[in-house]
C-alpha positions as CSV (number, residue, x, y, z in Angstrom):
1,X,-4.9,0.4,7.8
2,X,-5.0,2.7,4.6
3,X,-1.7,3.6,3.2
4,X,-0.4,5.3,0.0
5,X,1.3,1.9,-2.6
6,X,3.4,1.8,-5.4
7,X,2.0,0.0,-8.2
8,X,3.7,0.8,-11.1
9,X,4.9,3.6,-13.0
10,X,3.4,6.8,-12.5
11,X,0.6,4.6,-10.3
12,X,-0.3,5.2,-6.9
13,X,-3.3,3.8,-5.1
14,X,-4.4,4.1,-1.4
15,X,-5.4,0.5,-0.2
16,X,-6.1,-1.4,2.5
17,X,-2.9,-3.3,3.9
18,X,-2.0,-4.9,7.1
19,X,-1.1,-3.1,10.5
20,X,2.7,-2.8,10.8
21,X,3.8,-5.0,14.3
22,X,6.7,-4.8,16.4
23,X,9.3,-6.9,15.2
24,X,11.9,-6.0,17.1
25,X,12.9,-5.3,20.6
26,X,13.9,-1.9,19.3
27,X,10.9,-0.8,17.5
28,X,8.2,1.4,17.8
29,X,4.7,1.9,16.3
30,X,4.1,5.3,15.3
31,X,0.1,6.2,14.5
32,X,0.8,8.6,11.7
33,X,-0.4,12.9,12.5
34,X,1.3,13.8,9.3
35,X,3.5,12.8,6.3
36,X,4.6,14.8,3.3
37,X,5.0,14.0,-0.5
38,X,9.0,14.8,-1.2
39,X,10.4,15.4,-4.1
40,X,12.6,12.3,-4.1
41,X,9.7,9.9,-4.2
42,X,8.9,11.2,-7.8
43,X,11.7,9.3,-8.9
44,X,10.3,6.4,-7.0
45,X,6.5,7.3,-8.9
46,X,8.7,7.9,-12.7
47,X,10.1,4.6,-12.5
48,X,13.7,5.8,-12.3
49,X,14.8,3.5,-8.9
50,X,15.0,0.2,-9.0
51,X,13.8,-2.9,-7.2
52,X,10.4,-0.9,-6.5
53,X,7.6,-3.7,-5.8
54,X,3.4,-3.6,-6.5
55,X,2.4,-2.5,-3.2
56,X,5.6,-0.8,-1.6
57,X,4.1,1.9,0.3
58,X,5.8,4.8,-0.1
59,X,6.8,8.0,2.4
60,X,10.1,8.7,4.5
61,X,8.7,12.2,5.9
62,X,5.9,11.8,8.6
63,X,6.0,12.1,12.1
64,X,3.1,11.2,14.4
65,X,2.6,9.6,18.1
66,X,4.0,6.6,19.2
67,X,1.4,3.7,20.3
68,X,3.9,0.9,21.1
69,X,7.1,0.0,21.9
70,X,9.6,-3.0,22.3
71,X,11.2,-3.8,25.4
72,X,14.4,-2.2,24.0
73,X,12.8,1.2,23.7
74,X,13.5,2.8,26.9
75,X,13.3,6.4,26.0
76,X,9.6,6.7,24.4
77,X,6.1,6.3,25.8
78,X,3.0,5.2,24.6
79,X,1.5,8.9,23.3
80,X,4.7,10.8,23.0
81,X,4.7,12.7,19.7
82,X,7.8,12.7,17.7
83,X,9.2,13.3,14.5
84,X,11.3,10.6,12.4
85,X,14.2,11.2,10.5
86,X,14.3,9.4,6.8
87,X,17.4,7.2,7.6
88,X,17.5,4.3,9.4
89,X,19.9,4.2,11.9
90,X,21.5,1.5,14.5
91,X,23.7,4.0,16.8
92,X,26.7,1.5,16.7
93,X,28.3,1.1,13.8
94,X,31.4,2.9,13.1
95,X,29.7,5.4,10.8
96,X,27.2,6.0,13.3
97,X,29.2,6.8,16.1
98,X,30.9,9.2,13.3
99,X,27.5,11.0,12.6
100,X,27.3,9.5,9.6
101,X,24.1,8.0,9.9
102,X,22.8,7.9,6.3
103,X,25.8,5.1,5.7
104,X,24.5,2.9,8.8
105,X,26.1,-0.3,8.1
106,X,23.2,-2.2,10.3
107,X,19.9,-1.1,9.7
108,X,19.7,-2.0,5.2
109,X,18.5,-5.5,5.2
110,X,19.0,-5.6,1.4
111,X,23.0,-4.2,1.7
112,X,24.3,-6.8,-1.2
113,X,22.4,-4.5,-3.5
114,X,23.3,-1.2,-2.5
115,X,27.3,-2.5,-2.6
116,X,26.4,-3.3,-6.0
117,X,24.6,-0.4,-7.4
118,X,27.4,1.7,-5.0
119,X,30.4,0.2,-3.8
120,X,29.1,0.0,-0.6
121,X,26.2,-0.4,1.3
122,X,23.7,2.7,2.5
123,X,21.2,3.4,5.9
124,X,17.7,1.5,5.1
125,X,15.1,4.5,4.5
126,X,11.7,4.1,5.0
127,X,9.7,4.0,1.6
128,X,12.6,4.3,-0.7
129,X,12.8,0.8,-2.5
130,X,14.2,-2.6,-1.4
131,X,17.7,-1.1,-2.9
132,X,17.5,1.0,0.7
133,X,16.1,-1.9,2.8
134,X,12.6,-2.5,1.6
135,X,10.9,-0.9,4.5
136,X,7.3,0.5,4.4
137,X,7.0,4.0,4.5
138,X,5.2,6.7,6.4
139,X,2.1,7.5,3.8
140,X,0.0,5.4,5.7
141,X,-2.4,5.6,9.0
142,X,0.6,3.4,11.0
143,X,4.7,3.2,10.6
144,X,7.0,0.6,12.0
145,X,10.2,2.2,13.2
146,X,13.2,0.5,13.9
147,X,16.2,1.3,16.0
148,X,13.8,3.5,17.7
149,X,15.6,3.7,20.8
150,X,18.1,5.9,18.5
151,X,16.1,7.9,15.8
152,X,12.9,9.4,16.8
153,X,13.0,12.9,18.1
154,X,10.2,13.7,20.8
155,X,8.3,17.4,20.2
156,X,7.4,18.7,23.6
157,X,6.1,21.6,23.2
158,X,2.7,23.2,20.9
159,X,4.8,23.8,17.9
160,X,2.2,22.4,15.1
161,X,3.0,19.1,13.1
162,X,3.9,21.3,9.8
163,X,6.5,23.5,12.3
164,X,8.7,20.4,12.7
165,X,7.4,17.8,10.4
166,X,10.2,18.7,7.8
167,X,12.7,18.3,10.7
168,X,12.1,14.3,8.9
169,X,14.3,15.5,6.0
170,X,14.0,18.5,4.0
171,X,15.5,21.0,6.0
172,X,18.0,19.2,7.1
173,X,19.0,18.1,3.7
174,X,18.6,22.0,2.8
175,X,20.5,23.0,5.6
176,X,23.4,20.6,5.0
177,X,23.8,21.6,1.7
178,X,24.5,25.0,2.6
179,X,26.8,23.8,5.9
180,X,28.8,21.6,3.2
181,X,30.0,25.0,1.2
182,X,31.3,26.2,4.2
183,X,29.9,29.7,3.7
184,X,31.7,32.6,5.1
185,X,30.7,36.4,5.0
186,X,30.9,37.9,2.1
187,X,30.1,34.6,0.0
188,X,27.3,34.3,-2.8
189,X,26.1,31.0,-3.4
190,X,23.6,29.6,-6.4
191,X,21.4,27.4,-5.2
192,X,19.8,25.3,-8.3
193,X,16.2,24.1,-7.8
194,X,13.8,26.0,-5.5
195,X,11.8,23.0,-4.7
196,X,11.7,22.2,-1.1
197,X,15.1,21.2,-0.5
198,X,16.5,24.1,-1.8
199,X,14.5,26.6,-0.3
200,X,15.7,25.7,2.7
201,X,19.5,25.6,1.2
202,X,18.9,28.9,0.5
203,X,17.2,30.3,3.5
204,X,19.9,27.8,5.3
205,X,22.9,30.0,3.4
206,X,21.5,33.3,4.4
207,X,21.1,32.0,8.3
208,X,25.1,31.0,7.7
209,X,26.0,34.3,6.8
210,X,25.8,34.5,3.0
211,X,25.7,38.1,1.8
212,X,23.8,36.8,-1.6
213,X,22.2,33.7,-3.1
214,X,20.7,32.9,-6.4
215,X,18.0,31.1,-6.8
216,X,17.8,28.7,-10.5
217,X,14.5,27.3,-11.4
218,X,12.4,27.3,-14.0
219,X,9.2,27.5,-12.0
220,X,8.0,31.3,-11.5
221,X,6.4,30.7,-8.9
222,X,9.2,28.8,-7.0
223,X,11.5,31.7,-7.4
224,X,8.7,34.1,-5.8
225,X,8.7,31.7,-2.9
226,X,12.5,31.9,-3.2
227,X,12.9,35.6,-2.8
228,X,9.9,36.3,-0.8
229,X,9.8,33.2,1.7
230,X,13.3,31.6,2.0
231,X,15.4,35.3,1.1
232,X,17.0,34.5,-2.3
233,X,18.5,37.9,-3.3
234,X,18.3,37.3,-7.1
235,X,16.6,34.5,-9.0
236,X,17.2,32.9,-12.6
237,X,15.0,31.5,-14.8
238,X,16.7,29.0,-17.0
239,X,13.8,28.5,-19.6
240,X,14.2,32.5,-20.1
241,X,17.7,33.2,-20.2
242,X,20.2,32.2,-22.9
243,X,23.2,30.9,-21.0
244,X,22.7,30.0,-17.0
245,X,26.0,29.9,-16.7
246,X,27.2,33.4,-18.1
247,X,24.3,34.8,-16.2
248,X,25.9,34.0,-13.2
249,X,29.0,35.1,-13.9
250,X,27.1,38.0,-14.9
251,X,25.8,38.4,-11.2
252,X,29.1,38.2,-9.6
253,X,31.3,39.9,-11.7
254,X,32.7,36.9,-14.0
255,X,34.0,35.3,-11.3
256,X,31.6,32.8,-10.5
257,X,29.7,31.9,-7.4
258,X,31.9,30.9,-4.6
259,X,30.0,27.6,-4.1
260,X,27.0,25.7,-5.7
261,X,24.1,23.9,-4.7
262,X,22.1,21.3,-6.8
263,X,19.0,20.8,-4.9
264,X,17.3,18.7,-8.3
265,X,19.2,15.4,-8.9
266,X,18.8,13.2,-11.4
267,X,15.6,14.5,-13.3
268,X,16.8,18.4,-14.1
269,X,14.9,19.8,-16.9
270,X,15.9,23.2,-17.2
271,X,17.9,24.4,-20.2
272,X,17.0,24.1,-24.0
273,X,20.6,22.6,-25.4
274,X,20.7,19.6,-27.9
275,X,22.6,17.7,-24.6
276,X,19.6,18.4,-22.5
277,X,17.1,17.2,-25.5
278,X,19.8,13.9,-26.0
279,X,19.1,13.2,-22.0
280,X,15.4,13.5,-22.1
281,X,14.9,11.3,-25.0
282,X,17.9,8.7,-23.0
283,X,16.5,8.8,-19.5
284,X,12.6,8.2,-21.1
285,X,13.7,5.3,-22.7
286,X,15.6,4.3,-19.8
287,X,19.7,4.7,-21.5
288,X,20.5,6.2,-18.4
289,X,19.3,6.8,-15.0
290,X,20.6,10.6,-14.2
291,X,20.3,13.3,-16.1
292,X,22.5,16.4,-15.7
293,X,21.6,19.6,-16.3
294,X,22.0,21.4,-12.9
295,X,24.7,19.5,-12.2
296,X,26.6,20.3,-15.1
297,X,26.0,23.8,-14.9
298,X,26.8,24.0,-11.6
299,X,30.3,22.4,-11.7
300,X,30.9,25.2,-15.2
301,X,29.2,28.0,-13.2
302,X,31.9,27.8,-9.7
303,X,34.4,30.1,-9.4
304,X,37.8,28.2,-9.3
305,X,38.4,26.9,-6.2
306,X,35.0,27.4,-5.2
307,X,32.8,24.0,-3.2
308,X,30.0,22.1,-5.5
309,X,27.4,20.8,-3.0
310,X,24.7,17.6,-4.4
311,X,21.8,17.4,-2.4
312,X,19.8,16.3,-5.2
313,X,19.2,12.6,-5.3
314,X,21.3,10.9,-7.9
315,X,21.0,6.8,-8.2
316,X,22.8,5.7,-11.1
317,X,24.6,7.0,-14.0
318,X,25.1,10.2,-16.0
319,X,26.7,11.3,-19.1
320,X,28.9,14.0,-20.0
321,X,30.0,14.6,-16.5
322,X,32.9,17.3,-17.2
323,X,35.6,16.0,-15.8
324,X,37.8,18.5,-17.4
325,X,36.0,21.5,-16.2
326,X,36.0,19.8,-12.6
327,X,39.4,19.2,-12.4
328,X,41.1,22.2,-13.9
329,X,39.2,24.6,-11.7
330,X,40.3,22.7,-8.6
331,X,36.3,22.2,-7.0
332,X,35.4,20.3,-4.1
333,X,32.3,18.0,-4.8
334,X,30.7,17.5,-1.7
335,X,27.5,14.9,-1.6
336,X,25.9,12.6,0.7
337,X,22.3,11.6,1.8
338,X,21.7,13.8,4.8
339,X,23.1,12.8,8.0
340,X,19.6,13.9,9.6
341,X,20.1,12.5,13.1
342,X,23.1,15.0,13.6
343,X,21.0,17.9,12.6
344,X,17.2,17.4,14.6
345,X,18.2,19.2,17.8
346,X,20.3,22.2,16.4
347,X,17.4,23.0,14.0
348,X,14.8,21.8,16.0
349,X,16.4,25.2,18.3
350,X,16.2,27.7,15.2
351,X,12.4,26.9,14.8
352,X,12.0,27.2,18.6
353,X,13.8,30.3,18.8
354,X,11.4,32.0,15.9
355,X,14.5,31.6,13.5
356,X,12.5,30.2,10.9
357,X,9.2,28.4,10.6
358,X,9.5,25.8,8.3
359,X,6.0,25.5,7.4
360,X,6.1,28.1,4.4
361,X,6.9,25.4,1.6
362,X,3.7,23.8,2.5
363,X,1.3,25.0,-0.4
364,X,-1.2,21.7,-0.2
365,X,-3.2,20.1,2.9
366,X,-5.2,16.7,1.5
367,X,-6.1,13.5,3.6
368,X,-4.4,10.5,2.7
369,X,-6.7,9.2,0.0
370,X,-6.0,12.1,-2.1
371,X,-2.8,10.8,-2.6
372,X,-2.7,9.6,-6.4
373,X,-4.2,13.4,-7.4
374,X,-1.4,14.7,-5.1
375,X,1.4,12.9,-6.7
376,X,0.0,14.1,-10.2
377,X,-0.3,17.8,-8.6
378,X,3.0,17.8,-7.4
379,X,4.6,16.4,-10.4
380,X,3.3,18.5,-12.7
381,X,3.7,21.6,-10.6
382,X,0.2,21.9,-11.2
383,X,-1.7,25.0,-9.1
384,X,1.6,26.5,-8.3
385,X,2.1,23.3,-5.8
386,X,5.9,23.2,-3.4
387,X,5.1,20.9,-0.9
388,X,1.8,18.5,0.2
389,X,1.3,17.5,3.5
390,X,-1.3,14.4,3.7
391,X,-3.0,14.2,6.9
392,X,-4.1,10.1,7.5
């Protein structure tokens, strides 16, 4: 089969590899309809993960129709079309059974390294490194999913692939960002990024009742989306404003927002002080993983008392984390990789119900071997590009 591989930094190539076969009694075979380019698999493309391997194939949003099963999959058929979150999940374990399913102690073959890089071990993910298990990823004509008696949610009805494909992990993540701020009326909420992930956190915030949210980005044409698409009621641009920070405080009459939302992670750009130039030069020569821009701002931007909410992906270290800052206006940090499995059917019922149609990040349709031009594309935010869909 043809799949999208890793094979180096800032390298992708579409080969041919070998058909994925059922390992498992609880596996499927999924024959791949569509699969999506995230945001988190440019840190996989930089070179900022590690453990990534020449020839990893890459992708952990695709959905598609399943073509075989294990004798342990009792509750899909040969030709039923589903949609496959990004964590790997066993149904068992304690955190399971707690929702947690992005912490599945089970289904991360490679858990010694996680504990080391974390403490503790995380979910496998499909196309994420072998730090998360190792397992191929959905860019490709076939997946292999395991524990598919417990993750893969079946579509039954004509809503097209883009409708539900980001069901996978986007807006979820987006929309548990948002649910972890614990919005109430009245709130305003900054939501940093306008990438995918956070356009849904912000169109996620306004569906949970927030009476404004502020987009950050230093993209134009992201805010536009922002305000026009996902119902941001005020944007910032960081690259033309002096001080993010006292801008919003600005906007909400130097309070602050109630809660924050980094939707970048580790590669923020936006900002023009000698800290942010110190972590570009660090993080390019590989001093440290994370940089923190949006992060930092976020935790100086909250009101005190007010909820910061990490949906960006973060996997290592950062400097000048401000305690101080953190501590003295008594914030809540609230993180995690999205719990994805908990959130398919609820949203799955807002994009049946006409609540929202998911499908308005997608700015790119390419088949599969355009892959290496669309990582470039999307990297560069070339052609005013949000979100690539890659059709196999």
């Amino acid at each position: 089969m043809r799949a999208s591989v890793w094979s180096g930094r800032n390298t992708m190539q579409v080969e041919e590899v070998p058909d994925p076969r059922i390992l498992n009694e609880r596996d499927a075979i999924v024959k791949i309809t569509s699969t999506a380019i995230c945001g988190s698999d440019l840190h996989l493309y930089d070179g900022y993960v590690p453990t990534m391997q020449h020839g990893d194939i890459l992708g952990h949003e695709f959905m598609g129709e399943v073509v075989e099963t294990g004798k342990g999959v009792s509750h899909l058929s040969v030709g039923d079309r589903v949609v496959v979150p990004f964590p790997i999940a066993c149904g068992g374990c304690w955190h399971c059974k707690q929702g947690l399913t992005a912490a599945c102690e089970n289904s991360n073959p490679n858990a010694g390294l996680a504990e080391k890089m974390f403490g503790h071990t995380c979910s496998g993910i499909f196309g994420y490194s072998h730090l998360t298990g190792g397992y191929a990823g959905g860019q490709a004509e076939y997946a292999r999913v395991p524990y598919a008696d417990v993750g893969p949610m079946k579509v039954e009805d004509d809503l097209s692939d883009e409708q539900v494909l980001f069901l996978t992990d986007v807006f979820p993540t987006g929309y548990m960002g948002a649910e972890l701020c614990d919005v109430q009326g009245g709130d305003v909420i900054a939501v940093f990024g306008a990438g995918p992930v956070g356009l849904f956190a912000i169109a996620s915030a306004i569906m949970l009742g927030a009476e404004q949210v502020i987009a950050i980005d230093p993209q134009q044409y992201r805010l536009d989306m922002a305000t026009a698409k996902a119902g941001a009621t005020a944007t910032i641009n960081p690259d033309e404003c002096a001080d993010v920070v006292e801008q919003l405080k600005e906007l909400t009459g130097g309070r602050g927002p109630d809660a924050c939302i980094d939707a970048v992670g580790m590669e923020a750009t936006h900002g023009h002080s000698t800290l942010n130039a110190v972590e570009r030069v660090k993080q390019a020569n590989r001093m440290e993983t994370d940089k923190g821009p949006a992060l930092r701002d976020a935790i100086m931007a909250c009101r005190p008392g007010g909820i910061v909410s990490v949906m960006g992906v973060y996997g290592g270290l950062m400097d000048k984390f401000p305690t101080g800052a953190f501590m003295n206006k008594g914030l809540q940090l609230r993180t995690g990789q999205c719990h994805v499995h908990r959130y398919l059917e609820p949203l799955y019922e807002h994009i049946r119900n006409g609540d929202i149609d998911p499908s308005f990040i997608v700015t790119h349709r390419l088949p599969l071997d355009e892959a290496p031009n669309a990582y470039e594309t999307f990297k560069h935010k070339q052609d005013e590009c949000v979100k690539v869909v890659l059709k196999p």
